[in-house]
Every structure is written in structure tokens, then in C-alpha cells.
C-alpha positions as CSV (number, residue, x, y, z in Angstrom):
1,X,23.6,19.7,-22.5
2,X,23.0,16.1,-20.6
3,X,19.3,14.1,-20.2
4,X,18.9,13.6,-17.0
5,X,17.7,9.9,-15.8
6,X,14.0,10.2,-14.4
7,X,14.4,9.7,-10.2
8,X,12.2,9.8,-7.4
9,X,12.7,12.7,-5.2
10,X,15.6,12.4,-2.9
11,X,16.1,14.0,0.6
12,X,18.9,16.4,0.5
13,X,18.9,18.5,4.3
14,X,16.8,20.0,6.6
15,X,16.0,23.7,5.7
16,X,17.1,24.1,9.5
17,X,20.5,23.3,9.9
18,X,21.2,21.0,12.6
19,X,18.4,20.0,13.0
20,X,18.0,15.8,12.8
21,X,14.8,14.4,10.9
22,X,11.8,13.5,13.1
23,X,12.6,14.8,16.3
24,X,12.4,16.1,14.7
25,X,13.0,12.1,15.2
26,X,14.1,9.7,12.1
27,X,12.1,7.5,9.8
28,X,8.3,7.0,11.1
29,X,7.2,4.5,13.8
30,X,5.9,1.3,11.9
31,X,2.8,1.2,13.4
32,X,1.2,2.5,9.8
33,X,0.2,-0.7,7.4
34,X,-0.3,-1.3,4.0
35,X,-3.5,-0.5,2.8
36,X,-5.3,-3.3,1.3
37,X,-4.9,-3.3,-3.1
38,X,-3.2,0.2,-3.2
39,X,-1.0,-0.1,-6.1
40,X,2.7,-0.8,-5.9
41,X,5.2,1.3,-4.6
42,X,8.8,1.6,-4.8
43,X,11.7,3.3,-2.8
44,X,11.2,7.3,-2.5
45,X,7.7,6.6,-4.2
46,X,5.1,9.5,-3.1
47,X,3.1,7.5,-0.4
48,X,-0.1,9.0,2.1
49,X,-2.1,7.8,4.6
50,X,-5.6,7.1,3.5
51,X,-8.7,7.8,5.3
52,X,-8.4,4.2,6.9
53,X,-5.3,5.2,8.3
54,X,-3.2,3.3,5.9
55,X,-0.4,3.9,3.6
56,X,-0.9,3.8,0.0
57,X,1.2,5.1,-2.7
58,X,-0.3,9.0,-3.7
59,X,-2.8,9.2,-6.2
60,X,-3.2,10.9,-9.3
61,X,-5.7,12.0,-11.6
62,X,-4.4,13.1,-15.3
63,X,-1.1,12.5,-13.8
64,X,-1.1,15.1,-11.9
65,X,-0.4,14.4,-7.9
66,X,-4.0,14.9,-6.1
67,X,-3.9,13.9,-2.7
68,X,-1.9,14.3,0.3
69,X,1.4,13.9,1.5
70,X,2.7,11.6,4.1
71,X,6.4,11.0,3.1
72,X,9.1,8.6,1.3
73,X,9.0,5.2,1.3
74,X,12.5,3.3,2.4
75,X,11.5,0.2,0.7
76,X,9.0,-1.4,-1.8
77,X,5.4,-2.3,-1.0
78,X,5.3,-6.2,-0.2
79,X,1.2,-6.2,-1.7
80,X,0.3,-8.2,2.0
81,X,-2.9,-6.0,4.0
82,X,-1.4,-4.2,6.8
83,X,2.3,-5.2,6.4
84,X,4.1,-2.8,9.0
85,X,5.3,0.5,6.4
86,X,8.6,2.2,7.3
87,X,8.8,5.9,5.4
88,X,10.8,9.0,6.0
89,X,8.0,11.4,6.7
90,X,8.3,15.0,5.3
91,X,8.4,17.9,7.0
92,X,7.8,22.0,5.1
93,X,11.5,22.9,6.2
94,X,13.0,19.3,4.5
95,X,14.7,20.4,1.1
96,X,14.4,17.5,-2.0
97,X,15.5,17.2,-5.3
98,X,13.4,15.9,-7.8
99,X,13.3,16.2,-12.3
100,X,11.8,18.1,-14.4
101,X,9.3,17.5,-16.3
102,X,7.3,18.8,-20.0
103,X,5.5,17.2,-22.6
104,X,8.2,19.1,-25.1
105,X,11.4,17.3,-23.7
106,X,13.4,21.0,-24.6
107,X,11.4,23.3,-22.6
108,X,11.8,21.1,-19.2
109,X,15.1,22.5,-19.2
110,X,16.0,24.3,-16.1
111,X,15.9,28.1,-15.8
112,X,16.7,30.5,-13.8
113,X,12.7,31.6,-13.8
114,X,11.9,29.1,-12.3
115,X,13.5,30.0,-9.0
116,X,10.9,30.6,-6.5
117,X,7.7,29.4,-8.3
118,X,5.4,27.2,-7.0
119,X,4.8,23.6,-8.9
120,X,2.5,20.4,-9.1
121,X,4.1,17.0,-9.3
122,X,3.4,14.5,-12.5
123,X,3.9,10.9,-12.7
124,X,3.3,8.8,-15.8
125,X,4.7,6.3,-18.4
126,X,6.5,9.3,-19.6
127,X,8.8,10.0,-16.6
128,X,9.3,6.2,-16.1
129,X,6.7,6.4,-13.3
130,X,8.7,8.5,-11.5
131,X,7.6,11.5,-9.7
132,X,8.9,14.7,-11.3
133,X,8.1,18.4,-10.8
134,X,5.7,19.5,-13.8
135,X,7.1,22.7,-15.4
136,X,4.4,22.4,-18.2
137,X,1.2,23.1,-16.3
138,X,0.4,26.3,-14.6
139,X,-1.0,25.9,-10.5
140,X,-0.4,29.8,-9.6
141,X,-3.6,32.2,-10.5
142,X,-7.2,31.6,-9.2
143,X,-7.3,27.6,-8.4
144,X,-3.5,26.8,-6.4
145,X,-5.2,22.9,-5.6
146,X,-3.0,21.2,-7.6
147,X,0.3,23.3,-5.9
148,X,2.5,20.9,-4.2
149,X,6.4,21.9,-4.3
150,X,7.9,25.6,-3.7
151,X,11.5,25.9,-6.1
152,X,14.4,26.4,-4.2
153,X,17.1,25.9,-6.4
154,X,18.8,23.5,-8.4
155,X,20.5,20.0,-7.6
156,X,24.6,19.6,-8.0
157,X,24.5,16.5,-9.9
158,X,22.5,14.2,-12.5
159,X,22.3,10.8,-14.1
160,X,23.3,10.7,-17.6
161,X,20.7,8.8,-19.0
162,X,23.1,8.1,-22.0
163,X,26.0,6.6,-20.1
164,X,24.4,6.4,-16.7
165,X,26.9,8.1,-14.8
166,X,26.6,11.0,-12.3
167,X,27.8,14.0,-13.7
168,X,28.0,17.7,-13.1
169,X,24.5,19.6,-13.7
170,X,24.6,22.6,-16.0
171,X,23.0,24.8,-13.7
172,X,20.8,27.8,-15.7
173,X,23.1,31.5,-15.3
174,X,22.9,35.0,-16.6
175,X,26.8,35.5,-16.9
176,X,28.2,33.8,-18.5
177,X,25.3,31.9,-20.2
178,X,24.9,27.8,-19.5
179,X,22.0,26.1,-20.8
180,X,20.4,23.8,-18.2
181,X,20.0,19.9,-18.8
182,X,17.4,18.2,-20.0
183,X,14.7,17.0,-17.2
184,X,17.2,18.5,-15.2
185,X,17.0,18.3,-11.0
186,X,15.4,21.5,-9.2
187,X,15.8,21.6,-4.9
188,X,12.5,22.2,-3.8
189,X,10.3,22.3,-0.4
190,X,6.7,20.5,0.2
191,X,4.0,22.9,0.7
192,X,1.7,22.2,4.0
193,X,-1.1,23.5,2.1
194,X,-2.8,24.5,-1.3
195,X,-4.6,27.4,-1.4
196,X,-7.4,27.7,-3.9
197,X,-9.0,31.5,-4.3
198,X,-12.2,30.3,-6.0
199,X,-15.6,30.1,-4.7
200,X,-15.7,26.3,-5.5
201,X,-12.7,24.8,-4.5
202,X,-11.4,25.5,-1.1
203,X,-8.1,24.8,0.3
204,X,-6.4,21.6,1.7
205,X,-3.9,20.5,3.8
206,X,-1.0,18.5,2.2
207,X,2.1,17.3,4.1
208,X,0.2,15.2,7.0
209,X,2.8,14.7,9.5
């Protein structure tokens, strides 16, 4: 058993094969700008566009992702209003990898459950501000709002966070038995929308492009 290196999510295919991103059509038209103060961001940081029509990196609240979805940034914020923002937008067919992440470093191991379930996102100090599917918190039931990634499967390979190399993941099986890595990588998908089956809380759109 390895511990994986905390990454952003990375863009592994389309779910459609053959079928090229954004035109589907490439990385996004820079006609999107920085939004004034947003916070820093970094490459393959979580970024949305506000209600100014902005970008700004995606907001939490108790470290849990809260708000929409616009795509990956290719490079770092520059912190100047309205600098011209390049991202890779997502799309619900594109297929990412991204870490695991629980409080109890042993129980974000991979499994095999897993497979199929619907997660919410967490960022903190914790995951070296990096954004990580959250195996810890429950977002199936009554209230889906904080939903925001559907399990697909699990990544190949891993940083070593001990010798920082890229190594084989132990990927979670019945026969014969392998126990899965330490904030280990799952595949996943970007749900267009959370669904919320309480009176209170309605349901919202997520991936905005």
C-alpha cells in the first residue's frame, strides 16, 4: 500500500470516443476575465463563472465544493481584474481523475464500493488545497445539493508521495484480494446537476458550459 500525492483533477478522455473537446471545440475562447479579488488559482484548480460573468476559482463552504462548475484552468491566476482566462471547460461525458479524500487517512482507501456512487468534492489545508473527491461525507438520501462527481472507476497510476514517483495503483479486487492505496485516484464524471428531494432545497444546475 502507497500514499498517493494530493492532485488536482486531471482530464483523462472523452466518455465519447472520438470525439475532440469543445467542438466539441478545445480550451474556451478567452473572452472570460478574471474576476476582481477572487482568490488565487492554480493549474487544474476548480474555477466558475460568477454572476458577473467572470471567472473565479469555485467556492466552498466547510470545504465542501458549493457552487458551479465551469472547467480547468491551464494556467495560474495573474490577481489583474479582467485578465483574459484560458480553461478547458468540462463537459458530463469528459472522464477525470481526481484523489481521495477522509478525515481518517485509512478509510480513503479505494474500494470496490465505491464504484458507481455519487460524491461531493473537498478542498482544504488537508489535501494540500487540492481538490479531491470526499469519501467521508454522505450527498445520496433526501438533500443530493452538495453531489458533484459520479465514480467511474479507478486511475492506472499515482504519485508516491514518499519518493515522488509514478507508480502502479493497487486497484481494489475481489479475487485475488489487493488493498487500494492511500488517497488513492478514482475516474469519475461531472454531474450537470444536483438534485435535492426536500421541500427546502431545490435543485441546481452545475457544469455551466
Amino acid at each position: 500500500m502507497a500514499t498517493a500525492t494530493f492532485q488536482n483533477p486531471v482530464y483523462v478522455r472523452p466518455r465519447l470516443g472520438g470525439v475532440m473537446p469543445y467542438a466539441r471545440g478545445g480550451d474556451m475562447e478567452s473572452y472570460f476575465g478574471e474576476a476582481p479579488t477572487p482568490g488565487p488559482w492554480g493549474i487544474n484548480d476548480l474555477l466558475y463563472i460568477d454572476s458577473s460573468g467572470n471567472i473565479a476559482i469555485c467556492t466552498t463552504s466547510s470545504s465542501l465544493l458549493d457552487s458551479a462548475i465551469a472547467g480547468l484552468a491551464k494556467e495560474a491566476s495573474t490577481g489583474t481584474d479582467y485578465n483574459p482566462v484560458e480553461f478547458f471547460p468540462i463537459h458530463p461525458n469528459d472522464v477525470f481523475e481526481m484523489n481521495t479524500y477522509h478525515a481518517t487517512a485509512a478509510t480513503s482507501v479505494p474500494t470496490r464500493a465505491m464504484l458507481g456512487t455519487v460524491r461531493g468534492i473537498f478542498m482544504s489545508s488537508a489535501t494540500s488545497s487540492k481538490w479531491c473527491v470526499d469519501v467521508e461525507n454522505s450527498v445520496e438520501g433526501s438533500n443530493h445539493s452538495g453531489a458533484r462527481v459520479l465514480v467511474v472507476g479507478f486511475a492506472e497510476y499515482i504519485i508516491d508521495s514518499t519518493t515522488g514517483q509514478v507508480v502502479k495503483q493497487n486497484i481494489p479486487s475481489t479475487s485475488p484480494s489487493v488493498t487500494g492505496d492511500i488517497y488513492g485516484r478514482l475516474m469519475l464524471k461531472f454531474l450537470e446537476f444536483s438534485i435535492a428531494q426536500t421541500g427546502t432545497l431545490a435543485g441546481k444546475r452545475i457544469l455551466q458550459l
